[in-house]
PyMOL CGO cylinders between C-alpha atoms (Angstrom):
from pymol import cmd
from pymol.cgo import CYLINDER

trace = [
    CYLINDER, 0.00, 0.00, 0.00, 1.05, 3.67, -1.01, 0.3, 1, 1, 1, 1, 1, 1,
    CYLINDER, 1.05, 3.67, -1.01, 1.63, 6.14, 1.70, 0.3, 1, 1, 1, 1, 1, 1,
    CYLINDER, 1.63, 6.14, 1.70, -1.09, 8.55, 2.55, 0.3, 1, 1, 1, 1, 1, 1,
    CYLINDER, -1.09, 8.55, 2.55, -0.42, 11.91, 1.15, 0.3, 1, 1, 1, 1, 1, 1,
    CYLINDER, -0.42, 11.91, 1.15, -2.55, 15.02, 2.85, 0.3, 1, 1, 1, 1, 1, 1,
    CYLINDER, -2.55, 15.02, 2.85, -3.43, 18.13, 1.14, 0.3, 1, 1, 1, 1, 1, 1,
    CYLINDER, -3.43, 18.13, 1.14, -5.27, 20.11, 3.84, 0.3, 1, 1, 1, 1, 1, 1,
    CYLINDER, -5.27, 20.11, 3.84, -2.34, 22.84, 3.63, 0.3, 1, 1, 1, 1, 1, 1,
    CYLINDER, -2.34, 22.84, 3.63, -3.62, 23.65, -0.04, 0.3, 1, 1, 1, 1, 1, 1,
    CYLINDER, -3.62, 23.65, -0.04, -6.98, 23.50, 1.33, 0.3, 1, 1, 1, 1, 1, 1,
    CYLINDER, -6.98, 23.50, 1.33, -5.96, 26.26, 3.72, 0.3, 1, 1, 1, 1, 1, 1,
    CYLINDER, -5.96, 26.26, 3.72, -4.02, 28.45, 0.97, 0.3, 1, 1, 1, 1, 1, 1,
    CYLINDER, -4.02, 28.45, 0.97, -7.44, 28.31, -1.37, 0.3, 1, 1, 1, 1, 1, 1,
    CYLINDER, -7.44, 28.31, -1.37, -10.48, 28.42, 1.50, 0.3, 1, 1, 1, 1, 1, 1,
    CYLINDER, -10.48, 28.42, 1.50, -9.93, 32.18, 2.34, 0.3, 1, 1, 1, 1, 1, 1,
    CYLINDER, -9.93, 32.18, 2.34, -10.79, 32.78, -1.08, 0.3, 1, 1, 1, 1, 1, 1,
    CYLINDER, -10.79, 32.78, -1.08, -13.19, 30.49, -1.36, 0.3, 1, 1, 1, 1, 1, 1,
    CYLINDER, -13.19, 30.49, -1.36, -14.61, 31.75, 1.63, 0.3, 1, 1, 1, 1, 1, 1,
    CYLINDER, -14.61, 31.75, 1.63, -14.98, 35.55, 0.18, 0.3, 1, 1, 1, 1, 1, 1,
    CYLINDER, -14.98, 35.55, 0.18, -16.64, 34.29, -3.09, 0.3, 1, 1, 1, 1, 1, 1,
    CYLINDER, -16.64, 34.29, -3.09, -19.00, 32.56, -1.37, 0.3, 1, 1, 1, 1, 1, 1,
    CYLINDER, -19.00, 32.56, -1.37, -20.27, 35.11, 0.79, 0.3, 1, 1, 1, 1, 1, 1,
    CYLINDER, -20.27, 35.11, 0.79, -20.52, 37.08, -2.40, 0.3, 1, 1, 1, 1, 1, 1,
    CYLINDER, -20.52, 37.08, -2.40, -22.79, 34.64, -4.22, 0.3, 1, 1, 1, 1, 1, 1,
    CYLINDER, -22.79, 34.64, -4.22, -26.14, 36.38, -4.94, 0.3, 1, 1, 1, 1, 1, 1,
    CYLINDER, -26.14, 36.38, -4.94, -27.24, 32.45, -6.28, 0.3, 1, 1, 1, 1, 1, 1,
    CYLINDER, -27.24, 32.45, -6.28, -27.20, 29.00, -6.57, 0.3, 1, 1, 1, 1, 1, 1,
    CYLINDER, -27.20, 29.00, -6.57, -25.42, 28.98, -9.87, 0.3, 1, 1, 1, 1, 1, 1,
    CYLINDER, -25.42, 28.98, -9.87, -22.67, 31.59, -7.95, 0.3, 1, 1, 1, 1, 1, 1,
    CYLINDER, -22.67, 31.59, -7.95, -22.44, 29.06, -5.38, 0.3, 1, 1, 1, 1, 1, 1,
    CYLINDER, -22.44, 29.06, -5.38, -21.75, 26.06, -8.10, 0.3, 1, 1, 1, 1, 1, 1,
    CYLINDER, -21.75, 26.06, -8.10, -19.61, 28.12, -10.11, 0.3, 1, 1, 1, 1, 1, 1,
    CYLINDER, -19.61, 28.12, -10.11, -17.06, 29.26, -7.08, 0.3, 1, 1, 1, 1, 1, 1,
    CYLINDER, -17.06, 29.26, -7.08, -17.20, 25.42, -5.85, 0.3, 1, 1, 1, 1, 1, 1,
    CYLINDER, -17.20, 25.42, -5.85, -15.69, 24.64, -9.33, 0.3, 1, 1, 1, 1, 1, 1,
    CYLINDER, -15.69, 24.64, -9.33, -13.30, 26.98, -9.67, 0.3, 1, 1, 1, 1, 1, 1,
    CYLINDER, -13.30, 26.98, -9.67, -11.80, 26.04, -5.90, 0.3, 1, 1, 1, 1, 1, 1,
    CYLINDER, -11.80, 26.04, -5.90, -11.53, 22.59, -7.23, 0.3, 1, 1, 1, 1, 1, 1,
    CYLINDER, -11.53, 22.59, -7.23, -9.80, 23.42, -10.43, 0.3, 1, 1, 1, 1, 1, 1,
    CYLINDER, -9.80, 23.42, -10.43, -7.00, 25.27, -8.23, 0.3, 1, 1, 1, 1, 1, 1,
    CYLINDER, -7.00, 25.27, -8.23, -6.99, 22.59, -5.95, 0.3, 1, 1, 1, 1, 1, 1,
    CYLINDER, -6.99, 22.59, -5.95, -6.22, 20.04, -9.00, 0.3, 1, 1, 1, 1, 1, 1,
    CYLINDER, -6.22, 20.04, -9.00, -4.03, 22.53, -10.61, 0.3, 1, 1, 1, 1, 1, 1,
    CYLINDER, -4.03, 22.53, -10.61, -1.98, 22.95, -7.41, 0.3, 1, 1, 1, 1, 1, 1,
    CYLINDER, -1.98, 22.95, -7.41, -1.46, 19.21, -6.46, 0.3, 1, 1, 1, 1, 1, 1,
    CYLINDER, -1.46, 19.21, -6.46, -1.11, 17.88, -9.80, 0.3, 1, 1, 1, 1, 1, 1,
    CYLINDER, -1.11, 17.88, -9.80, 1.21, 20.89, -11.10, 0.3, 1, 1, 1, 1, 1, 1,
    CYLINDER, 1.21, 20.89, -11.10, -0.70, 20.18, -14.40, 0.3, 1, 1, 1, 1, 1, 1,
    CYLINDER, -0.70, 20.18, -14.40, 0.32, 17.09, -15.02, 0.3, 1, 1, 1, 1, 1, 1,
    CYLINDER, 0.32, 17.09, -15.02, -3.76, 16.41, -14.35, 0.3, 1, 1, 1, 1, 1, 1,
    CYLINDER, -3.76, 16.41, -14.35, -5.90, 18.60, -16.71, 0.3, 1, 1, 1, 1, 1, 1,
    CYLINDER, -5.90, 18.60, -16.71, -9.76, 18.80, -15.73, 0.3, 1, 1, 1, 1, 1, 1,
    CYLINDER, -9.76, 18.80, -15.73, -12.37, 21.65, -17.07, 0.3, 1, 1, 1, 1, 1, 1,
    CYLINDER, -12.37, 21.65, -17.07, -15.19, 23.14, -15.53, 0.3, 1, 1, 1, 1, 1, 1,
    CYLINDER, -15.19, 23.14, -15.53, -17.25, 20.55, -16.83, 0.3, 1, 1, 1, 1, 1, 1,
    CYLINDER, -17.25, 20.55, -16.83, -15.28, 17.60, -14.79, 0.3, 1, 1, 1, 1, 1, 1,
    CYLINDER, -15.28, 17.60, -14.79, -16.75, 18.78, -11.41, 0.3, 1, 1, 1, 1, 1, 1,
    CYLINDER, -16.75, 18.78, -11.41, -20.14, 19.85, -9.72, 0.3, 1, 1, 1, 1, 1, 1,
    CYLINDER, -20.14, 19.85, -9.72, -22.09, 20.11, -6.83, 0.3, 1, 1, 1, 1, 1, 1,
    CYLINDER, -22.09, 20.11, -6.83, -24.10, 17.00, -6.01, 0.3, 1, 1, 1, 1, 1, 1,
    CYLINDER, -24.10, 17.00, -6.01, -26.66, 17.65, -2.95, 0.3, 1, 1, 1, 1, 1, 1,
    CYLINDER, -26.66, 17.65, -2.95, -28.04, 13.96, -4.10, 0.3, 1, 1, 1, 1, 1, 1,
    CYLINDER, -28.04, 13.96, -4.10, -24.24, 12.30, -3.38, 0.3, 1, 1, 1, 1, 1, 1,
    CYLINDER, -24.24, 12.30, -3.38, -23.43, 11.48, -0.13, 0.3, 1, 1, 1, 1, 1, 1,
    CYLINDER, -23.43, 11.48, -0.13, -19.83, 13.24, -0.73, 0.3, 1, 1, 1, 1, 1, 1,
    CYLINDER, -19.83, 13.24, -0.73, -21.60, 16.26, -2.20, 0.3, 1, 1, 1, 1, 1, 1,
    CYLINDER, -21.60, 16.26, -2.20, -19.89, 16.65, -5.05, 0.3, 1, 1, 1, 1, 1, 1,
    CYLINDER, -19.89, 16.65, -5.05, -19.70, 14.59, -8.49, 0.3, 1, 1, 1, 1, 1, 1,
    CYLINDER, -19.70, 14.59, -8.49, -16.38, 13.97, -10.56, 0.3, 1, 1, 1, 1, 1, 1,
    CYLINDER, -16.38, 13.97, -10.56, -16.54, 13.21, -14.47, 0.3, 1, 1, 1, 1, 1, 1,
    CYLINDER, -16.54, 13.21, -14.47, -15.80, 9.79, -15.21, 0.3, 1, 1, 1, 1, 1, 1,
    CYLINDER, -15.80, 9.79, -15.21, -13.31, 11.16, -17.70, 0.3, 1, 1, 1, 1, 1, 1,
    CYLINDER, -13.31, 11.16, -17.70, -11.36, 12.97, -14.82, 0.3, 1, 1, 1, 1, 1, 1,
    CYLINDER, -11.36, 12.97, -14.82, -11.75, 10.03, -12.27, 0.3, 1, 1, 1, 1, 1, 1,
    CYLINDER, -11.75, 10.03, -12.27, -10.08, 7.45, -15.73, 0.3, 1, 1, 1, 1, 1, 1,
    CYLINDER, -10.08, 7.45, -15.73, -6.53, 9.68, -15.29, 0.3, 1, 1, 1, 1, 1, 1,
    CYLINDER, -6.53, 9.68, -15.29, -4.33, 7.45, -13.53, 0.3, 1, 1, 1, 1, 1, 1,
    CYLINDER, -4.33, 7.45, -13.53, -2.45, 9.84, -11.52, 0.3, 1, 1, 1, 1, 1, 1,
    CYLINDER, -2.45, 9.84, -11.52, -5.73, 11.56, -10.39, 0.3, 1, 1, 1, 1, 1, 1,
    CYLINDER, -5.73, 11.56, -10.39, -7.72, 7.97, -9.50, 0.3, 1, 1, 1, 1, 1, 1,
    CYLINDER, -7.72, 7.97, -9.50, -4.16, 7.06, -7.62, 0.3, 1, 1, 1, 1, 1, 1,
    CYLINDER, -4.16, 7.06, -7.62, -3.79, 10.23, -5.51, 0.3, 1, 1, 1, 1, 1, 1,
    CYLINDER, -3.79, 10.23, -5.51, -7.74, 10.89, -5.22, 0.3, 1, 1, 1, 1, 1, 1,
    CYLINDER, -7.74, 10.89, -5.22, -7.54, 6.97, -3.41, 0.3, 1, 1, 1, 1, 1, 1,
    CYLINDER, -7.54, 6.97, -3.41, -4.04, 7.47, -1.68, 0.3, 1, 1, 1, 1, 1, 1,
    CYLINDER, -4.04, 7.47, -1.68, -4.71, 10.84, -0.15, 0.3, 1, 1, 1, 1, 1, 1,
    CYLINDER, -4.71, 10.84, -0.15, -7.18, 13.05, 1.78, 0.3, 1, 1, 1, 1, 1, 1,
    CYLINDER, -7.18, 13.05, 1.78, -7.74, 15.06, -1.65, 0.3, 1, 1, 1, 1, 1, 1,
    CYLINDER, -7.74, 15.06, -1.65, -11.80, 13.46, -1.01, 0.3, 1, 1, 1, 1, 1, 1,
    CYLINDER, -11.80, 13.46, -1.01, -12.03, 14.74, 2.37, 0.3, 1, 1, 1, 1, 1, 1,
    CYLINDER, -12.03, 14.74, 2.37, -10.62, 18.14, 1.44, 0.3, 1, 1, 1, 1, 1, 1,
    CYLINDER, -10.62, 18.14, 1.44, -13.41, 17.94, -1.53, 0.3, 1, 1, 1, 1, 1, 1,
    CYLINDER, -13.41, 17.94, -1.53, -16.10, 16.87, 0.85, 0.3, 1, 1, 1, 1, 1, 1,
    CYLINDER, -16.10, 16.87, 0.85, -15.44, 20.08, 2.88, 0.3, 1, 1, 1, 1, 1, 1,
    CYLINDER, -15.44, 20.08, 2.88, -15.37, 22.24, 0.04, 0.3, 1, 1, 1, 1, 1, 1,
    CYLINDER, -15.37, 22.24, 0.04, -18.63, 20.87, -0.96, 0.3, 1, 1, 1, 1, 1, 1,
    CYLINDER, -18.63, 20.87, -0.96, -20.32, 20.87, 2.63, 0.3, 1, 1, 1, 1, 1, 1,
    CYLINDER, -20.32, 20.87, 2.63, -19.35, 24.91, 2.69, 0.3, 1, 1, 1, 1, 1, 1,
    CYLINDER, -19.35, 24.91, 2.69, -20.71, 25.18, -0.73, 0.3, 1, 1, 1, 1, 1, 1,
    CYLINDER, -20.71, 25.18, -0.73, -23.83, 23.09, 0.76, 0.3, 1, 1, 1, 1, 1, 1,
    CYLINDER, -23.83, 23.09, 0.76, -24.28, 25.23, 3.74, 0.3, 1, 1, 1, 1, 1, 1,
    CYLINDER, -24.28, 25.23, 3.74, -24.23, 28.83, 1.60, 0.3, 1, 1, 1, 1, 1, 1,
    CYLINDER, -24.23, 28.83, 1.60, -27.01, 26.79, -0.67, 0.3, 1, 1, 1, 1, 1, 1,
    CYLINDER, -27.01, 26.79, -0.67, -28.91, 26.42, 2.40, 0.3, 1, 1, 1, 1, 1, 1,
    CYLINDER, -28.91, 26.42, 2.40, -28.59, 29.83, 3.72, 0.3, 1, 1, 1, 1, 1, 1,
    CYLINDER, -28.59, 29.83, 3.72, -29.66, 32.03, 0.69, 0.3, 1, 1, 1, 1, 1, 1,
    CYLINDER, -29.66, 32.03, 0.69, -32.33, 29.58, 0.00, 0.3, 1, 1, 1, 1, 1, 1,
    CYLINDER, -32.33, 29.58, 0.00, -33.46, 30.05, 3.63, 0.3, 1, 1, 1, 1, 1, 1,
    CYLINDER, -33.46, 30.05, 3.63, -32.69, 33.75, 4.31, 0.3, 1, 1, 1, 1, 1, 1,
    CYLINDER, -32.69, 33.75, 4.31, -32.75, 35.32, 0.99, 0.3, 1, 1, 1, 1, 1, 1,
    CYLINDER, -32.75, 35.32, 0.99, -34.67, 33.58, -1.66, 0.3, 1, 1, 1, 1, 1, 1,
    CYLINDER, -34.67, 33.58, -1.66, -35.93, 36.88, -3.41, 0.3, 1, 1, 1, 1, 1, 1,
    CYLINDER, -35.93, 36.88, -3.41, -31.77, 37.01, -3.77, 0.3, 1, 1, 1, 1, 1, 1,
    CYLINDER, -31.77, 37.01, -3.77, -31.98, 34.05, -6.46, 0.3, 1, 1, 1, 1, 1, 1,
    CYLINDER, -31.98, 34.05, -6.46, -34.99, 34.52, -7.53, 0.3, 1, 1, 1, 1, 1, 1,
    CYLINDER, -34.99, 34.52, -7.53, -34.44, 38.51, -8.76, 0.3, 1, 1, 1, 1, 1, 1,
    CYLINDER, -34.44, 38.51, -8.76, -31.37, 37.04, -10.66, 0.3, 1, 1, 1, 1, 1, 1,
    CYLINDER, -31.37, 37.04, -10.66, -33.28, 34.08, -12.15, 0.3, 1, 1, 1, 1, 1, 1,
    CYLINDER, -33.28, 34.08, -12.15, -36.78, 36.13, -13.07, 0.3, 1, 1, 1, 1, 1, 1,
    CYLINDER, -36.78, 36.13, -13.07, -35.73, 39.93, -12.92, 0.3, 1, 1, 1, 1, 1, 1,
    CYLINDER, -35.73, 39.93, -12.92, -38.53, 42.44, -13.64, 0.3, 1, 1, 1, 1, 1, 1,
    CYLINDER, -38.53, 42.44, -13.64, -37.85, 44.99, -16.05, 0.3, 1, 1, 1, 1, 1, 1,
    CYLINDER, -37.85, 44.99, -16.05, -38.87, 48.74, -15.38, 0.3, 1, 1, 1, 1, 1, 1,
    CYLINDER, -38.87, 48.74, -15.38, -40.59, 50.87, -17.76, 0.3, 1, 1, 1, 1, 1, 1,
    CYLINDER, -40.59, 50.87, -17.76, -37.29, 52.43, -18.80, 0.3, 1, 1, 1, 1, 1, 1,
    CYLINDER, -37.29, 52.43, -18.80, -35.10, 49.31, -18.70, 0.3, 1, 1, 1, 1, 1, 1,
    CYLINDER, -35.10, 49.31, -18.70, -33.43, 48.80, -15.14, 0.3, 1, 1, 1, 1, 1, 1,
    CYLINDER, -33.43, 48.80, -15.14, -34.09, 45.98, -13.59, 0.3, 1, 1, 1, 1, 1, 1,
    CYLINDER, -34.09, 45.98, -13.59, -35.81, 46.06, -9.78, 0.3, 1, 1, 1, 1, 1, 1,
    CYLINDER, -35.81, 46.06, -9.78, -37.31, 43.16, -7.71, 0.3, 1, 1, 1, 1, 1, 1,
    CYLINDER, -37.31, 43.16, -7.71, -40.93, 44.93, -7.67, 0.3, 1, 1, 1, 1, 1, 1,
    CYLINDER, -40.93, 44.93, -7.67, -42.82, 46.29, -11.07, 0.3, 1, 1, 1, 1, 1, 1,
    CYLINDER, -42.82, 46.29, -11.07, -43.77, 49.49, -10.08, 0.3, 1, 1, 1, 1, 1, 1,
    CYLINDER, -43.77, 49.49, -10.08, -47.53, 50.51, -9.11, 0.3, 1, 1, 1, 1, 1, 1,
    CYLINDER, -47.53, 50.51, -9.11, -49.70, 52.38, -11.67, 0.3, 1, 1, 1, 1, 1, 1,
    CYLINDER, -49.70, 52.38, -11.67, -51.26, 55.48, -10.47, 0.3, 1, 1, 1, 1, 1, 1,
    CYLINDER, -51.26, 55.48, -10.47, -54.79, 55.67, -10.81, 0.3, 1, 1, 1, 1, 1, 1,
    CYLINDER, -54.79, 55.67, -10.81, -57.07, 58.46, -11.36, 0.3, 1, 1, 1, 1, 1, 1,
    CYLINDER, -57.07, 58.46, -11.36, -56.95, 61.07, -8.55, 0.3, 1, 1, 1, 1, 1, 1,
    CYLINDER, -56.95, 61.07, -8.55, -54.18, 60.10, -6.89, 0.3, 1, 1, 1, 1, 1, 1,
    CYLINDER, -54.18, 60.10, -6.89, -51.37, 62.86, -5.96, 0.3, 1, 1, 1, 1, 1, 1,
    CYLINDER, -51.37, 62.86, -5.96, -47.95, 62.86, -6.80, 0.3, 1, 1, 1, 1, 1, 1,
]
cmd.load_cgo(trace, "trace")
């Protein structure tokens, strides 16, 4: 058996980031998007790029019990399947995805209009988006 090789120091270099773009996220897609891209350094710093995944190689999976879904095409690499089963680089994912999990939860629970004005914005009368369509005057009313 190989030796056990841990990556949690990476995981500490990228999670302040992470961190910041995830209390930026006005959305579920935001969320997704900042999950992948902390993955993508993660592989890019432990592989050096001798391991080449794309955005479309990695996503949030609520439905997985890791969280978090790898593309049978990325999980085929050698090196990757070796280190991914030799190391903590799962755990370190599983974390990644539980924060990414949590921030789901929490604009979902405290700020759905958030998502749902970037999903379904309503435009104005002259163009600019706002969350409410503004109120027609009727007859008699003061300005």
């Amino acid at each position: 058996m190989g030796r056990h090789k841990s990556f949690t120091k990476i995981e500490r270099e990228i999670q302040h980031g992470y961190r910041k773009n995830l209390n930026t996220a006005d959305s579920t897609e935001d969320i997704e998007k900042f999950f992948v891209y902390a993955v993508l350094d993660l592989i890019e710093q432990v592989f050096e790029g001798r391991v080449l995944a794309s955005f479309e190689d990695i996503s949030l999976d609520g439905q997985a019990a890791s969280g978090y879904h790898l593309s049978p095409y990325l999980m085929a690499n050698r090196e990757f399947a070796r280190t991914y089963k030799n190391s903590d680089i799962s755990q370190v994912l599983e974390r990644l995805a539980e924060s990414a999990d949590n921030h789901v939860k929490h604009l979902d629970e405290k700020h759905p209009d958030r998502t749902e004005a970037k999903i379904y914005p309503v435009p104005s009368h002259a163009g600019n988006f706002h969350k409410k369509a503004p109120q027609a005057k009727g007859p008699g009313s003061s300005h």
